[in-house]
Every structure is written in structure tokens, then in C-alpha cells.
N, C-alpha and C positions, 0 to 999 in steps of 0.2 A: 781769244777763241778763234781756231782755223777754222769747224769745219761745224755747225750747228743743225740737227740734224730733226725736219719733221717727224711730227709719230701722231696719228689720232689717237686721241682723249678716250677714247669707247672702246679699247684693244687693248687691255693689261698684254696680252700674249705680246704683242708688238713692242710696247714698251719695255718688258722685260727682255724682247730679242735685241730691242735699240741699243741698251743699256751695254752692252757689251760687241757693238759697232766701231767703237773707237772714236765715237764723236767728241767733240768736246763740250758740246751741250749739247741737251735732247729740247726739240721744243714742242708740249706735250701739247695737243693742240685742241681750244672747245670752241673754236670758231667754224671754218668752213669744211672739214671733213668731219665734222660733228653734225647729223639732221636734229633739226628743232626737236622734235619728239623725244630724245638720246642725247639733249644736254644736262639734264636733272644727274642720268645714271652716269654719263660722262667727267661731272664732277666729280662724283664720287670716286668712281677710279682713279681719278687722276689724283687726288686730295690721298687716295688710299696710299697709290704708287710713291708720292714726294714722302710721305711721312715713314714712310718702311725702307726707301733708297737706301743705299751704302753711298753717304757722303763725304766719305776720305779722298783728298786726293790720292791720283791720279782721275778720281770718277768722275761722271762728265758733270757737268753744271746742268741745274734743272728749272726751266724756263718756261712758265704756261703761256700760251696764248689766247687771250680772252678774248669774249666777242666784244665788238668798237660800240664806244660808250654812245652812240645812237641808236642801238638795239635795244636797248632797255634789258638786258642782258646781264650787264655788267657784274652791276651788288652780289647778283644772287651768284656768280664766278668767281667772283673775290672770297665773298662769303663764306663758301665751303674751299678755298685753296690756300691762302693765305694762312691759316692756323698750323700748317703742313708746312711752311716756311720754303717755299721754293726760292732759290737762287733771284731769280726774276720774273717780273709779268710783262706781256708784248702785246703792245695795245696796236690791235691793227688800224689804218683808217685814220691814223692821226693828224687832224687837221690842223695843230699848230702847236704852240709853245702853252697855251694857254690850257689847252689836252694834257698837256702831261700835268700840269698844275693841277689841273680837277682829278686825274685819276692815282697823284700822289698822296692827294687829300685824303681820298677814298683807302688807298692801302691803309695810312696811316693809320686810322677808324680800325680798321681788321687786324692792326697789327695792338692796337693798342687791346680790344679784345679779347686775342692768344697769349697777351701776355708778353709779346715781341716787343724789343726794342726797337725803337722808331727810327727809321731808314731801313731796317735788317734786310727787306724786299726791293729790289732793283728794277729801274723800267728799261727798257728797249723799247724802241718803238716803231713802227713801219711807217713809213713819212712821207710817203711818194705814191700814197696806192688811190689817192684823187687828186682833182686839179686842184684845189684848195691848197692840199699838206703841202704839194707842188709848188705852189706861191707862198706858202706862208712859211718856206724852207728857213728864213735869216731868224725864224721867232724863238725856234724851239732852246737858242742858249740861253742858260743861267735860271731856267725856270723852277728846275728840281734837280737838290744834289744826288737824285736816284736816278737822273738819266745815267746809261752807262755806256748805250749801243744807238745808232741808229742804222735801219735796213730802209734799202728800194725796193718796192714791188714793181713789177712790171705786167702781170698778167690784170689784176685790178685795175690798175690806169689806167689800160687800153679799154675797159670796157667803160670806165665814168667818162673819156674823151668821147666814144663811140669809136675806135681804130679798129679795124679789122684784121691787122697783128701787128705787132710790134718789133718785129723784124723784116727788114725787105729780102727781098729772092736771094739776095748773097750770104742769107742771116747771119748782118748786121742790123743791130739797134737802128732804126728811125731817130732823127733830129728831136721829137718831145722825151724818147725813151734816153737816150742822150744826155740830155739835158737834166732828169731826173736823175741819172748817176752820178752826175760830176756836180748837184746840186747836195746830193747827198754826203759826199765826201767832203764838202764844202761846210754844210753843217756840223757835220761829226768835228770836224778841225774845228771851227770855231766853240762848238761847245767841251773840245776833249772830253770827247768820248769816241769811242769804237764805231766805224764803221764796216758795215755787213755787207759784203755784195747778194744782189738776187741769186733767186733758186737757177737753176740749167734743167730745163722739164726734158729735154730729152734725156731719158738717164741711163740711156745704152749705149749711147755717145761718147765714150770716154774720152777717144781723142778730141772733139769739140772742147770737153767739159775744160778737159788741161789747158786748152788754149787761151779759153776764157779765164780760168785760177790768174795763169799767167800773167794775163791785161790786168789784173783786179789786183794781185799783189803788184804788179810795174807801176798801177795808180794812187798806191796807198789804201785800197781795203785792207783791214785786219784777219776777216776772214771772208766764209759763204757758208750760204744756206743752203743743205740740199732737202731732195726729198725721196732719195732711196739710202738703204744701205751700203750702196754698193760703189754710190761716188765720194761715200767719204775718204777714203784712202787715197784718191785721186786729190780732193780737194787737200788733204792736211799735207802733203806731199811737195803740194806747191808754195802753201803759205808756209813750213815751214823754216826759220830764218838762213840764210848761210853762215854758215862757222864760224866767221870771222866779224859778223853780227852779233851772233851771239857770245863771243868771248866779249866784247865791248859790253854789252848788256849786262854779263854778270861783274865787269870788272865795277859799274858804276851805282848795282847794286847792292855789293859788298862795300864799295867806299860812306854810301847814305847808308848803310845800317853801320860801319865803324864811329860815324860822327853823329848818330844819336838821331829823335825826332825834330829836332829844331835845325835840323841843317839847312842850310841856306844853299847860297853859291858855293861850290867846290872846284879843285881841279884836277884834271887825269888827263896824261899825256901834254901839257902840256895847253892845254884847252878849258875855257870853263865850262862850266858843266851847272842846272838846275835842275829844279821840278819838272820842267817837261821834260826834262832828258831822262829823270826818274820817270814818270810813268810809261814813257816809251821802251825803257830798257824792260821795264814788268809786262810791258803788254810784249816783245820778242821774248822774254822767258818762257810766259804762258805757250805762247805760240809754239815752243820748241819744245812742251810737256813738263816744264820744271815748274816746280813751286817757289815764288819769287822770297818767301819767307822762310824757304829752309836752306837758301842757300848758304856757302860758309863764308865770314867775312875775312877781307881782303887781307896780305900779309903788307906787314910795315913796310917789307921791300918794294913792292909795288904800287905804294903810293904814290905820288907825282909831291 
């Protein structure tokens, strides 16, 4: 996923304009632009909006954000979303590895419920938005085979530190903010899974915003999060793979679907090639808007 794209929970109208942004997920959101009072009605729309989606690809992936399981929030978000079968749930505030464990358990419960097969719901998770998640970055692998993503927050952080922004006068990131991104990516690697760069709040900024795409795909983010419509274009733009990327990608995902599910080591071009070379050639498919399973498989001439 390039370009994941906020939308509050209490705006069918928004959601429905999202839907057709070019994102490549929306993340429908019943946490912070959700008021307490507007979470009951909040679910429901959002529970309305997943379950009536047009979920064919090319359409974006649909990812709720619940509120962080110290709210006491949680059950009752799960509760009414989960039977709606959203893509993913994004547990904000995630203080460790052991977080996603409790809140996998918990989908599982609602999935078992709907009648879902157990994993169907995917987590994401925000893992930097206290000093805690912060430190307890190395916990979060092998916990749950539903993690799939992990994101940085930055604007939370700076308020659980007490920072008074988190950019200095040249805005650049400060040394904690820093340290949370390259802790992140660090995570995500060890867990394979996706990582998410932070949102870019200023979002009339475009030249800033390209800049920053830029750092984040030079670093190995998979994509970013925004929070208008208007930087997505900007963002997919950038994580989009280059060509010659992408023909590597599909050559080695046409080889692992000629040689069946049990394939092992392979080789192409002269090089070997495994599993992590698979999932990485899936995650530049995605990224380049192709579906990694309907691509065509490889001709015999181009085997290695």
C-alpha cells in the first residue's frame, strides 16, 4: 500500500468522496476525529460503509481505526465492525507486542461470531505514538500472524514526551522523532511486515510533502499516511516502484506461481531467489496497482 488515506468515522459523505481519491486504503477512523458522544453513531456508519463497499480490486483496502485498548472503547468497535469484514483494524497507542496479542484475540471472538474465518481481519498497528510502544519497538514480532503493517506517529509522541513540536526551525524531525522512525522500519523488517511512514499535516505543502515521500521510499517505507485528498497523488507518485523494479517483481512472481505452493528456493537470472523475495516482489506489485494474483505466469523461455 503507497498511499493510506484518513477519513473520519461520522462522515459517510467523506467516506464515500475518499473512496474514489485513489487511495489505496482508506482508514475509516473511530478514534481521534471521532467526539465521545459520536462513537455509538460513528460505528455504525462505518460498519454500514465496509459492508456495502465495492471490494474488487483495484478498490482501496478498508482499514478501521479503533480507539487504543486503554479506552475501554475497544469491544464495543470491534463489536459492530468486524461482522462488516474490513480489510484491517489499527490499534492506535500500541504499547507492545503483547497489544497486538490481546487485540488479536479479541478480533478473533468477532470474527468467530460473523461467521469469519479466523485471521480474515488484519492489524496494523501505530507503535510509536508513546514512550512505551517506543521502547518496546523489538516486542512487536511473531506475535500475531495478523500483523501486516506497522506506522509512526508523531504528533502523539510529542505530546506523551511533553515536546513542544517535533520538528526544529529547519523542519527536521528532532533526535526522539528520529529515532521513532528508524525504530519503526526496524520493526516492520524484523517482523515482515509493511511499514507506514507518518502523516505530513501540512497538506498544502506539496513540495515539502514529495520531499519527505522521497526520504521514506530512499528508507524503505512501503508507503504513507495522509490526511487530505489532495496528497494522495503526491504520495503514490513517489512510492510508486520504477520499471525496472517492477519487471523484476513480476518476473519472480510468475516463476513462484509456475512452481506451485510448496516452492522453496528458486532461480532467475542467475541468482537465488526465496520467500522474502516473494513477498517483496507482492508488496512492489501492490504498490504499482497490480494484483499480485492475477498476474500471467512466466514463459518457459524465461526461466533461468
Amino acid at each position: 500500500m503507497r498511499s493510506l488515506l484518513f477519513v473520519p468515522g461520522d462522515s459517510p459523505r467523506k467516506m464515500e468522496k475518499a473512496a474514489g481519491s485513489g487511495a489505496d486504503a482508506l482508514i475509516l477512523d473511530l478514534e481521534d476525529s471521532v467526539s465521545l458522544s459520536r462513537k455509538t453513531e460513528a460505528r455504525e456508519m462505518v460498519a454500514q460503509f465496509v459492508a456495502s463497499a465495492d471490494r474488487a480490486f483495484p478498490a482501496p483496502r478498508l482499514v478501521v481505526r479503533v480507539n487504543a485498548l486503554d479506552t475501554g472503547l475497544t469491544d464495543d468497535d470491534l463489536a459492530a465492525v468486524i461482522k462488516a469484514r474490513p480489510d484491517a483494524v489499527l490499534l492506535p497507542k500500541a504499547g507492545s507486542g503483547a497489544d497486538i496479542q490481546d487485540l488479536g484475540a479479541r478480533i478473533a471472538v468477532e470474527e468467530a461470531e460473523a461467521g469469519l474465518d479466523e485471521g480474515t481481519v488484519l492489524i496494523h498497528a501505530l507503535m510509536t505514538e508513546t514512550a512505551g510502544g517506543l521502547l518496546q519497538a523489538g516486542t512487536f514480532a511473531g506475535k500475531s500472524q495478523r500483523l501486516s503493517a506497522l506506522a509512526w506517529g508523531a504528533e502523539d509522541l510529542a505530546a506523551d514526551i511533553g515536546a513542544t513540536s517535533n520538528k526544529d526551525a529547519s523542519g527536521r524531525y528532532t533526535d526522539v522523532f528520529r529515532m521513532a522512525r528508524s525504530l519503526t522500519l526496524l520493526a516492520a523488517a524484523q517482523s515482515g511486515v509493511e511499514a507506514v511512514d507518518t502523516v505530513f499535516t501540512d497538506f498544502r505543502n506539496m513540495e515539502d510533502l514529495k520531499k519527505e515521500c522521497d526520504a521514506a521510499v530512499r528508507d524503505g517505507f512501503s508507503g504513507k499516511m495522509a490526511i487530505h485528498p489532495d496528497q494522495v497523488a503526491v504520495i503514490n507518485a513517489a512510492f510508486t516502484p520504477a520499471p525496472e523494479d517492477l519487471e523484476r517483481a513480476i518476473k519472480i512472481l510468475a516463476l513462484f506461481a509456475a512452481a506451485g505452493p510448496d516452492a522453496g528456493v528458486l532461480s532467475l537470472d542467475g541468482r537465488m531467489i526465496d520467500k522474502p523475495h516473494l513477498r517483496q516482489a507482492e508488496r512492489i506489485a501492490r504498490r504499482a496497482g497490480l494484483d499480485p494474483a492475477a498476474l500471467p505466469e512466466m514463459d518457459e523461455a524465461d526461466r533461468d
